[in-house]
N, C-alpha and C positions, 0 to 999 in steps of 0.2 A: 563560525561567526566570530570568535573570538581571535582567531588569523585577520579576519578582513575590520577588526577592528569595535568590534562591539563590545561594550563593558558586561560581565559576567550577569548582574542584574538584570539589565537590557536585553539579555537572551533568555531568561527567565521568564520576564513578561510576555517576548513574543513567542518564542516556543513552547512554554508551557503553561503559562496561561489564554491568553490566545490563542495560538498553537491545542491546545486542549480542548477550546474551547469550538473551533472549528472543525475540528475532527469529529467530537461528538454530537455535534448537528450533524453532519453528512454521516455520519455513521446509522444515525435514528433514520434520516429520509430515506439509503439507500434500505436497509432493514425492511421497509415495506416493499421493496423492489424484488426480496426474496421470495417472495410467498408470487409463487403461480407461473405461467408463462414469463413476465418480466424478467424472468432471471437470466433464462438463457441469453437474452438480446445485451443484460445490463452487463452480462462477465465483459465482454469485450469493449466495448465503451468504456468501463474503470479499467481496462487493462491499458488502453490508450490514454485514459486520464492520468492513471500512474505514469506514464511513460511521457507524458508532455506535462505532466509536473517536474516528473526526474532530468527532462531534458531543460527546464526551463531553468532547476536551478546549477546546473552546468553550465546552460551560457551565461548567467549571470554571474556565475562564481569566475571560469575562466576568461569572462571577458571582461571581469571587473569594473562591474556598472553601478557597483556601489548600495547603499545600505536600502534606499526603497527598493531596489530590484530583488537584494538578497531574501527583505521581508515579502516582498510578495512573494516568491518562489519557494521561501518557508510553509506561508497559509496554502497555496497547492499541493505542497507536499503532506502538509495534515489535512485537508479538506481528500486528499486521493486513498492517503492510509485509512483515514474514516472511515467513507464510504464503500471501499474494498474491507473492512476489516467490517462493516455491517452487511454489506451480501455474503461474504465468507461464510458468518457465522449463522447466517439462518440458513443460507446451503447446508450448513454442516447437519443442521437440524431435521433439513427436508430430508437430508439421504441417512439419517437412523434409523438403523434398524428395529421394527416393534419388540419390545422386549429387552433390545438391547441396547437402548438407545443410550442410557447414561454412559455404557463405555464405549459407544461408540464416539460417540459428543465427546466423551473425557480423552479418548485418544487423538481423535482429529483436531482439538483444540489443544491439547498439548504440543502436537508434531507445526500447529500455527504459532505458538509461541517459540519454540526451537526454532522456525525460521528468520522471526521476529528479532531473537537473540542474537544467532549467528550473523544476521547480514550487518549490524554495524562492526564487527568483530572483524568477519572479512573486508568490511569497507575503512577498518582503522586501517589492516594491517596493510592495503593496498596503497593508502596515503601515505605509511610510513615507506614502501617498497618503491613508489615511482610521481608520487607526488599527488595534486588534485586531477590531473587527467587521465591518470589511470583510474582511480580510484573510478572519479566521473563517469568516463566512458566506460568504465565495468561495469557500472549500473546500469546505465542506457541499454546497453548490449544485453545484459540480464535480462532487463522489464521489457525489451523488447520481443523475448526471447518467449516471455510467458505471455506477452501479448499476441503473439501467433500463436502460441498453444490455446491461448482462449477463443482466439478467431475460429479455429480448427477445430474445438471439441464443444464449442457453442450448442451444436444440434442436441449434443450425448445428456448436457446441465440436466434438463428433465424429460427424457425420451421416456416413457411407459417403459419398467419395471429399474429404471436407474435409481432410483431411491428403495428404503427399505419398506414402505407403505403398499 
C-alpha cells in the first residue's frame, strides 16, 4: 500500500485496525463452523474465499484500480485470514488427541504460525526477485493449490476415528 501511495498511518488504520477488526469477527463466526459436520463443507469454501480474496487483491494491485479497490481487497484478505485462521484452530482442537491434547494443540498451532511467518517472508523475497506479479501470482498459484487439496480431502476433516476422541 505504501508503493501505490498510501501514507504510513492510513495503512494502520485500514490494516490494522480495521483490518483487525474484520478478521476477528470472521474468525468468531467461522469458529462455530468448527464444531460438527460444518467443517468438513466449510474447509473448502474458505479455501476459495482465500483464493478469491488473494485474487481480488492482485487484480487490483496489477491493474491499478486505485485506493477503494486496494481497501476492499485488504478487508477480504483479513475477513479470509479470519475466518480460516477460526476453523483452523478449532480443527486443531477437534483432532487432539485425549491426553495429549495440549502438545498436540502446542505443536499444530505452532507449525500454523511458521506458516503465518514464512509466507510474507517468501512473498517479500518474490517482490523483491520479479516484482508484484510474481509475487501475486505466487500466491494465487499457492492458495489455489491448498484450495484443491481442501476440495480433495474435505470427506477425511471428520470421518470416524480422524480426530483423537
Amino acid at each position: 500500500m505504501l508503493d501505490q501511495g498510501f501514507a504510513p498511518g492510513r495503512i494502520a488504520w485500514i490494516v490494522g485496525i480495521l483490518g483487525g477488526l474484520v478478521a476477528a469477527l470472521a474468525s468468531l463466526a467461522a469458529a462455530r463452523l468448527s464444531r460438527g459436520p460444518a467443517a468438513a463443507a466449510a474447509l473448502p469454501w474458505f479455501g476459495g474465499f482465500n483464493l478469491l480474496a488473494i485474487a481480488a487483491l492482485a487484480v487490483a494491485t496489477l491493474g491499478q484500480l486505485g485506493p477503494q479497490a486496494l481497501t476492499a481487497a485488504a478487508m477480504l484478505i483479513a475477513a479470509a485470514m479470519g475466518a480460516s485462521a477460526g476453523l483452523v484452530f478449532g480443527l486443531m482442537m477437534y483432532h487432539a488427541r485425549p491426553g495429549l491434547a495440549a502438545l498436540d494443540y502446542g505443536l499444530q498451532s505452532s507449525l500454523f504460525v511458521v506458516g503465518r511467518t514464512a509466507a510474507p517472508v517468501a512473498a517479500g523475497a518474490l517482490l523483491d526477485l520479479g516484482g508484484y506479479g510474481l509475487m501475486l501470482g505466487s500466491l494465487v498459484g499457492a492458495t489455489t493449490l491448498v484450495w484443491l487439496m481442501a476440495l480433495r480431502g474435505r470427506r477425511r476433516i471428520l470421518a470416524p476415528g480422524a480426530a483423537g476422541r
